[in-house]
Residue, then its C-alpha position, 0 to 999 in steps of 0.5 A: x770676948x763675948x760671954x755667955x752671961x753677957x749674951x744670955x741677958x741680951x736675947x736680940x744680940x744672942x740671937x742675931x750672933x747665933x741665929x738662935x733663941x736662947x731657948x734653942x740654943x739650950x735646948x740643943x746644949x742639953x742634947x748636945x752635952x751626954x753625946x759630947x761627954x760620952x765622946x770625951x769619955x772614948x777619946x779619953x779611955x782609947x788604947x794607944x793614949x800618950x797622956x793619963x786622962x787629965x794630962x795635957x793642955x786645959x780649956x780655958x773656956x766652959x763648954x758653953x762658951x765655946x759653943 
């Protein structure tokens, strides 16, 4: 498995896996993550919910990684 430690040191291979820049893809990370974080936020807190927030399965990766 390929990590973003390992990518971030090798530009070329990062970009020719991506099709982005490390700049790029930063860039649109931090965009990306207060809309997906506000997003969690509403699918977390919704009415009709089975589990308290925290419950259920864990993500194994960080969010970059699974990006």
């Amino acid at each position: 498995m390929l990590r973003w430690e390992i990518l971030r040191s090798k530009p070329l291979r990062f970009r020719s896996l991506t099709g982005l820049t490390l700049d790029e893809f930063e860039e649109r990370f931090a965009r990306f993550l207060p809309v997906w974080q506000q997003q969690e936020r509403e699918r977390l807190s919704r009415p009709a919910r089975r589990r308290w927030p925290g419950g259920g399965r864990k993500d194994r990766l960080p969010l970059p990684h699974q990006l």
